[in-house]
VOGU-3710 file (C-alpha; in Angstrom, 3 decimals, decimal comma):
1> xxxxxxxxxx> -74,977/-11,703/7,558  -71,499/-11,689/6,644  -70,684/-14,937/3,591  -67,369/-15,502/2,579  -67,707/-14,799/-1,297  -65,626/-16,275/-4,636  -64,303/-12,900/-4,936  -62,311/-12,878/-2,022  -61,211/-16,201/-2,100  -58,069/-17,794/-3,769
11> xxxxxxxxxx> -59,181/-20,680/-5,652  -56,394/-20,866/-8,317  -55,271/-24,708/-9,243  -57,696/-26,130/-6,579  -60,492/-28,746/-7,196  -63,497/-26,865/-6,645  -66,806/-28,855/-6,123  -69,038/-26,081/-7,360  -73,027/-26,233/-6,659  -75,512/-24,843/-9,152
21> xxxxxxxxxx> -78,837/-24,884/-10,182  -79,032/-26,268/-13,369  -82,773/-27,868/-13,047  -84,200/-26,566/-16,542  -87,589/-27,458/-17,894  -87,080/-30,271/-20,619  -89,774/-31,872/-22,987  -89,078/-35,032/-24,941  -85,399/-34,557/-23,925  -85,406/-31,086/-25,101
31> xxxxxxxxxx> -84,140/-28,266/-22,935  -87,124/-25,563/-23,551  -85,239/-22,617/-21,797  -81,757/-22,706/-20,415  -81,996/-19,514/-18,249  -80,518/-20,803/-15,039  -77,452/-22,858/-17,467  -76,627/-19,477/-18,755  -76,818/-17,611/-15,162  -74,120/-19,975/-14,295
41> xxxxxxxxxx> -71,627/-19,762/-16,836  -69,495/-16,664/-15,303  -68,729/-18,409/-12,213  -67,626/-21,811/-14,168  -65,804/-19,621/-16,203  -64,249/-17,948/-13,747  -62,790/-20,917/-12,034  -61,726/-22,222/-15,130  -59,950/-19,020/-15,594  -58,493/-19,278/-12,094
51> xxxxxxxxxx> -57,552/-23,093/-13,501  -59,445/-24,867/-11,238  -60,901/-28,561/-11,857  -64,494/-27,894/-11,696  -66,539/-30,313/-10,642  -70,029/-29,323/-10,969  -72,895/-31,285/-8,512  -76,658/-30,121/-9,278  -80,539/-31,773/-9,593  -82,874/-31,809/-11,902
61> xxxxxxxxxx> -86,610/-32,060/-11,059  -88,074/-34,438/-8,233  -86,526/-38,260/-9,009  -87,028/-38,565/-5,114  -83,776/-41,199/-4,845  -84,735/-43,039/-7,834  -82,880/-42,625/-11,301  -85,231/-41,760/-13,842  -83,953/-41,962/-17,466  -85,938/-38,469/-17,762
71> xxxxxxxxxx> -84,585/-36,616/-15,482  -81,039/-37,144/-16,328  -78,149/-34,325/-16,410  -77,104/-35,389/-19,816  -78,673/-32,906/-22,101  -77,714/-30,613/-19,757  -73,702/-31,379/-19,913  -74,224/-31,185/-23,911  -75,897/-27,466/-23,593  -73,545/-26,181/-20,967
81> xxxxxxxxxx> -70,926/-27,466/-23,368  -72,023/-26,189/-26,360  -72,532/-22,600/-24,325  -68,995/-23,033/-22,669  -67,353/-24,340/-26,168  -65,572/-26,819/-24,106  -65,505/-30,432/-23,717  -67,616/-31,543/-20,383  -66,919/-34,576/-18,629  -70,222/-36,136/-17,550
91> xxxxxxxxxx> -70,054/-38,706/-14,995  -73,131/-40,804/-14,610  -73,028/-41,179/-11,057  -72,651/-38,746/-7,907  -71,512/-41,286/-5,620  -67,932/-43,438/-6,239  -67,142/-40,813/-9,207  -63,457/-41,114/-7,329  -62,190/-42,679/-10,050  -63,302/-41,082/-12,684
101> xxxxxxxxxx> -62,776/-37,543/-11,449  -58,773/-38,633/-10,610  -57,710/-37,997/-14,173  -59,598/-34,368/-14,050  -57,061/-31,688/-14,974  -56,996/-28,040/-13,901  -58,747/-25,782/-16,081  -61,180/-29,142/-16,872  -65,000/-29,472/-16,002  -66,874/-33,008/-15,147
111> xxxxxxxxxx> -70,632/-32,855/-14,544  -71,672/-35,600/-11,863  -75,337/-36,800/-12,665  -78,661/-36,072/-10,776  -77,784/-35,730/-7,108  -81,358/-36,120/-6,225  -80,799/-39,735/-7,893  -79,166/-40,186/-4,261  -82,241/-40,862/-1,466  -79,623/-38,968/0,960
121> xxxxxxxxxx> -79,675/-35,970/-1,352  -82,990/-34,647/0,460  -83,120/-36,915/3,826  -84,675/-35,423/7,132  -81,765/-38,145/8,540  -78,744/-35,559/9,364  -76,468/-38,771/9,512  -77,438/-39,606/5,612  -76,672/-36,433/4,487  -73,750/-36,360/6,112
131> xxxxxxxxxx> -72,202/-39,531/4,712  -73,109/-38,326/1,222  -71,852/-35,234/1,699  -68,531/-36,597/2,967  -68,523/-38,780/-0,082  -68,898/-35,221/-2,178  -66,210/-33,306/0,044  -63,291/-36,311/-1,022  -63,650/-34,951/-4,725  -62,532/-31,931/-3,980
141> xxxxxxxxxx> -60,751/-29,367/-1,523  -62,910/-26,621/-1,886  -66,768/-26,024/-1,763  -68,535/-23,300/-4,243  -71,941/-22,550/-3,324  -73,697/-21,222/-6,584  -76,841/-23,207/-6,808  -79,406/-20,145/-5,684  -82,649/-22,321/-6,460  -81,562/-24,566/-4,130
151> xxxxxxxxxx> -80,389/-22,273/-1,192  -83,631/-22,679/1,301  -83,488/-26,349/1,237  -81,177/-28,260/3,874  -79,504/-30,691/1,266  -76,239/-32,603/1,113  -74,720/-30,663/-1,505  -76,133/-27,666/0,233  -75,983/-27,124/3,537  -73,895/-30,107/5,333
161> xxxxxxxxxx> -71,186/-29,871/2,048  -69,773/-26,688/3,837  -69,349/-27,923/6,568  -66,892/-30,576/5,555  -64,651/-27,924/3,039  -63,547/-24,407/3,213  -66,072/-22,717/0,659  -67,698/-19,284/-0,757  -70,625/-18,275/-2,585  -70,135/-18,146/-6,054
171> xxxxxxxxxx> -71,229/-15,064/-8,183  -74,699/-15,932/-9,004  -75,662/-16,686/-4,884  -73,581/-13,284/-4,385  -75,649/-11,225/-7,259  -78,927/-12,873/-5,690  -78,294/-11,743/-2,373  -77,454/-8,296/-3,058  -80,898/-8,114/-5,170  -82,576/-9,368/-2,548
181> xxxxxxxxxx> -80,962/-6,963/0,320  -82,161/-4,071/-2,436  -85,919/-5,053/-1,956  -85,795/-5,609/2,119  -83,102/-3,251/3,329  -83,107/0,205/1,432  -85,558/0,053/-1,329  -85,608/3,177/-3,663  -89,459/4,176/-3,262  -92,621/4,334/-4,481
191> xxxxxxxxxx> -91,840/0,343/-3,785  -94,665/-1,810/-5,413  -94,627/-5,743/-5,347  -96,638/-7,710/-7,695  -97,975/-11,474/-6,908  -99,605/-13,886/-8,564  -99,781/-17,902/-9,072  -102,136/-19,908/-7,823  -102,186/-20,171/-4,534  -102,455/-17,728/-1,710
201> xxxxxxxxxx> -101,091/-19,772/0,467  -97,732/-20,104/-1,165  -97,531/-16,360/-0,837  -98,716/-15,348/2,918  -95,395/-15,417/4,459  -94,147/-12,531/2,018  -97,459/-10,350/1,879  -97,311/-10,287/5,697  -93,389/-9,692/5,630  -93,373/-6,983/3,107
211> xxxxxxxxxx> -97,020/-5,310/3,701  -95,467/-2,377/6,165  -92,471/-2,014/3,715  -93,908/-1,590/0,624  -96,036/1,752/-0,846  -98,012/-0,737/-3,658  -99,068/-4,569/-3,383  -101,219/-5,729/-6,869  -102,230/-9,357/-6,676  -103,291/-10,931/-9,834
221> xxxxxxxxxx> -103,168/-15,432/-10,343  -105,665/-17,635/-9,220  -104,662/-16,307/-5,741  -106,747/-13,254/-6,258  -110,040/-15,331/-6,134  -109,417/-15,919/-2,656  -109,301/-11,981/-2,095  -112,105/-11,650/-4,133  -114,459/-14,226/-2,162  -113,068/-12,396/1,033
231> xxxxxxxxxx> -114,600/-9,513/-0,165  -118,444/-11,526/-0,415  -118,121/-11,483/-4,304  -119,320/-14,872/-6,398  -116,168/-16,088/-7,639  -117,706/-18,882/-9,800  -115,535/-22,094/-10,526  -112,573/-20,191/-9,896  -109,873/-21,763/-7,580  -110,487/-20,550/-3,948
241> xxxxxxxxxx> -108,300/-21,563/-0,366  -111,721/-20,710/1,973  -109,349/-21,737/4,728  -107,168/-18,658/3,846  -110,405/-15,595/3,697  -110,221/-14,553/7,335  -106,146/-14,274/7,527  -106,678/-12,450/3,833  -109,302/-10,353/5,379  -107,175/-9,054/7,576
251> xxxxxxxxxx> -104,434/-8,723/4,929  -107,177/-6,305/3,415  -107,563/-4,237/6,805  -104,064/-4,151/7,516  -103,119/-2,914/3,942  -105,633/-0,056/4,281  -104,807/1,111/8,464  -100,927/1,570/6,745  -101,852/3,647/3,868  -101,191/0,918/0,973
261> xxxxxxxxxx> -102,448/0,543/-2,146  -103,631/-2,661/-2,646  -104,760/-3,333/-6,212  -107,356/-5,783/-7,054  -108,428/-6,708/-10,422  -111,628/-4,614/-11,529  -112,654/-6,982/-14,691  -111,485/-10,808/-15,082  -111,092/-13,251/-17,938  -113,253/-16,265/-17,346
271> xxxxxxxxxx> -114,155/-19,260/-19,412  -116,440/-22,478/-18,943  -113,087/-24,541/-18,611  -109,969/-25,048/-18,073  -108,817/-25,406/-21,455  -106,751/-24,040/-24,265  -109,245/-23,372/-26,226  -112,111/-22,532/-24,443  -114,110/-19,078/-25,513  -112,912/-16,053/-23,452
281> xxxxxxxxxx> -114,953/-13,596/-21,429  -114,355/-10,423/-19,905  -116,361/-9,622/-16,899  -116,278/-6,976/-13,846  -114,603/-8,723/-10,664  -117,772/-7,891/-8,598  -120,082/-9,956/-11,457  -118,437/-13,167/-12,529  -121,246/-16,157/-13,171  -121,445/-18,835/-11,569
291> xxxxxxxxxx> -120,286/-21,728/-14,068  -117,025/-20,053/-15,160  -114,092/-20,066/-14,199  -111,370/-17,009/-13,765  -108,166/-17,860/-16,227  -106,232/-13,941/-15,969  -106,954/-10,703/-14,854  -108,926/-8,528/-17,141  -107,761/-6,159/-20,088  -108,477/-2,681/-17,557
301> xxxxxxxxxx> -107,047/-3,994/-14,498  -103,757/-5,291/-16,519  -104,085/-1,356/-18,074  -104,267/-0,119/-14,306  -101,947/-2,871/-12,846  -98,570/-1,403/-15,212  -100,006/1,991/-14,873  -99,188/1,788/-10,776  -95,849/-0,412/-11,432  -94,880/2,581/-14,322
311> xxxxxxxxxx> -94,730/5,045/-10,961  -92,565/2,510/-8,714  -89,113/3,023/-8,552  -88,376/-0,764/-7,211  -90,699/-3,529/-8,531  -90,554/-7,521/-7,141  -92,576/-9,682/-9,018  -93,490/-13,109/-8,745  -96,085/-15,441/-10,258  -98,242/-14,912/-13,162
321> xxxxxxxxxx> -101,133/-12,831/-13,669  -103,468/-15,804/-15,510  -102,729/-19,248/-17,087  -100,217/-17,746/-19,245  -99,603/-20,786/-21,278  -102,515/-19,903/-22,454  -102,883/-17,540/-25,826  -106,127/-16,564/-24,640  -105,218/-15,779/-21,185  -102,124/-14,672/-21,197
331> xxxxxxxxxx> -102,935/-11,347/-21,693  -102,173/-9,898/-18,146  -99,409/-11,406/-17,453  -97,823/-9,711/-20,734  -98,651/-6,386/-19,816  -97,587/-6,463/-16,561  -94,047/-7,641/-17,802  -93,931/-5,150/-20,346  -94,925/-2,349/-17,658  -91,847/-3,965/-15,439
341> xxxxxxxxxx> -89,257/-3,350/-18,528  -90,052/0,887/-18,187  -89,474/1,369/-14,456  -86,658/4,128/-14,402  -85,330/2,166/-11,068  -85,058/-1,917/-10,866  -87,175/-4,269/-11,544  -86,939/-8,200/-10,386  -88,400/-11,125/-11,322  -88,413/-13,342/-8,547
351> xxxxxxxxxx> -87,308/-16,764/-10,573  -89,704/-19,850/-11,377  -93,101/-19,684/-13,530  -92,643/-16,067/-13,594  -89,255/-16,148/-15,236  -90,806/-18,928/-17,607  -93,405/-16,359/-18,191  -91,450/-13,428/-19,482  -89,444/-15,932/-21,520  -91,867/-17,693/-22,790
361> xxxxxxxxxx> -93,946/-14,029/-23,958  -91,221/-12,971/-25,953  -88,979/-10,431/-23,138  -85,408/-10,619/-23,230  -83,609/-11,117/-20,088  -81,880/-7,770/-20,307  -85,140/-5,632/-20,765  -85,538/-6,402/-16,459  -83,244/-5,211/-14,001  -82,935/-8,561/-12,176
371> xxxxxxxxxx> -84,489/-12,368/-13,332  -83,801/-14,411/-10,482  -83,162/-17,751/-10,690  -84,714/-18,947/-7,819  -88,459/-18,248/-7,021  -88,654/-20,590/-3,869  -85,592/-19,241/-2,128  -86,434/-15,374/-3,178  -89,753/-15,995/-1,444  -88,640/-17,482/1,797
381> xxxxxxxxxx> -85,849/-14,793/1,933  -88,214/-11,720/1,573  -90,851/-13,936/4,580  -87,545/-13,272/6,591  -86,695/-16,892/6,729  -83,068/-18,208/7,345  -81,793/-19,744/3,865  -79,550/-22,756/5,192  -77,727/-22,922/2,381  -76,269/-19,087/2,844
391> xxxx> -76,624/-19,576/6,762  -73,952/-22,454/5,921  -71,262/-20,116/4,022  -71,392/-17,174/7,080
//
């Protein structure tokens, strides 16, 4: 796959309609971490440096073509400014921003509000898209594709966007890629991949993908009950996809016919409920009673779990070990993270809840080799699936 990239392509005094992913978690209007703002700065800057008129198109959360007050760009526009130092235009509507974009100098940045506030945004109707797409492509004479969060999903200001202009990926997309080519194409070995989350379902596509490529597989979350059941163990209130046991079954015979290691945890965390504060326990995997429920792996199979990861020389990671959010049980998911900041080779965290995680416990971004901004779009690339949003740039 051969994209056309922003550092082979002359963008100097153009108006650049430049996708990212800027959909932070907020609370009470508060941006509560600004990870994917920050990852990116270096391509706005670098248009601005190449004085272009940026004008930046990107979603927040799941409005579904209504506007919600909530889910409004406009605390974003004052943090990107305040990280930028620079004065951001923010124009509260995507759609017949002509106007207001016309007196947008080079070197200047506008934010347009929440695309998704448009019902076209994320239509199955190609012929919606396209007409708000074509409204997009008038602002501007040249497409940047930087939003990697939003790569796998067949959007407006996505996939039929490039169409309409002459475009490139930006620098984050480019950075993501290359990653991601790192853990499919030529991985440095002993290759281990950690998953977690809750469901197993979610995560299927990638075991079965990746199960011949890689030398370790450790599977932690609420997925891991599922595994566990599959292996005639009481699993107790824990969360459990029973539709999923015989296709993980074979996930389990498959993994030992190629020589893998799969780790399982040995000991579990469990409580009577689902709840901040309910009383931990720690009990062996093969032994956990019937009215609790499994919140995070246990303290010896987190000791075992970055133990394993310690040997690998190339580490993906995504979703947490346990309800991280959690004091109680967010034990696992700590040590693993700490384990991925000593691997001598790289180690990536595949974006979403597990990005929140490492954030959230204390890591810095620079103690891992790679944070990812998008866990959605890192999982459907390493199931093999075609990302239309990069599909649309080749």
């Amino acid at each position: 796959m051969s994209i056309k990239t922003l550092a082979n392509s002359d963008v100097k005094g153009k108006r650049v309609l430049l996708r990212c992913d800027l959909n932070v978690p907020l609370k009470e209007g508060s941006i509560t971490d600004d990870g994917r703002i920050r990852a990116s700065l270096p391509t706005i800057k670098n248009l601005v440096e190449n004085d272009a008129a940026v004008i930046i198109v990107a979603h927040l959360g799941r409005p579904k073509g209504e506007r919600k007050a909530e889910l409004s760009l406009a605390p974003v526009a004052k943090r990107l400014s305040e990280l930028l130092g620079k004065e951001i235009k923010f124009i509260p509507s995507a759609v017949g921003a002509a106007n207001e974009l016309s007196s947008l100098k080079n070197g200047e940045i506008a934010l347009l509000e929440n695309i998704r506030f448009e019902s076209a945004e994320t239509s199955k109707d190609e012929s919606e898209r396209a007409v708000l797409a074509k409204e997009l492509a008038s602002y501007a004479d040249f497409f940047v594709s930087d939003g990697f969060g939003a790569v796998h999903r067949k959007h407006a200001s996505v996939y039929d966007i490039a169409k309409l202009l002459p475009h490139a990926a930006g620098l984050l997309v480019t950075a993501e890629i290359d990653v991601l080519k790192r853990l499919t194409e030529s991985p440095q070995r002993p290759y281990g991949v950690v998953l977690g989350g809750a469901k197993v379902s979610d995560k299927i596509g990638v075991i079965e993908n990746l199960l011949d490529k890689v030398n370790v597989l450790a599977i932690g979350g609420g997925m891991v009950f599922t595994f566990l059941a599959a292996q005639g163990n009481e699993i107790g209130k824990s969360l459990v996809e029973t539709e999923q046991i015989t296709t993980v079954e074979e996930i389990i015979n498959r993994a030992k016919k190629l020589g893998i290691k799969l780790l399982l945890p040995t000991d579990i965390v469990v409580a009577p409920e689902f709840t901040a504060t309910a009383t931990p326990t720690v009990v062996l995997a093969t032994e956990m009673p019937v009215d609790q429920i499994g919140l995070d792996i246990g303290p010896e199979s987190a000791k075992n779990f970055a133990m394993e990861i310690e040997k690998c020389k190339t580490v993906f990671w995504n979703g947490p070990m346990g309800v991280f959010e959690f004091p109680n049980f967010a034990n696992g998911t700590k040590v693993v993270a700490d384990a991925l900041t000593k691997i001598s080779g790289i180690s990536v965290v595949g974006g979403g809840d597990s990005a929140a995680a490492v954030r959230a416990l204390g890591f810095k971004d620079s103690e891992f080799g790679y944070i990812s901004t998008g866990g959605g779009a890192s999982l459907e690339y390493l199931e093999g699936k075609e990302l239309p949003g990069i599909a649309a740039l080749e």
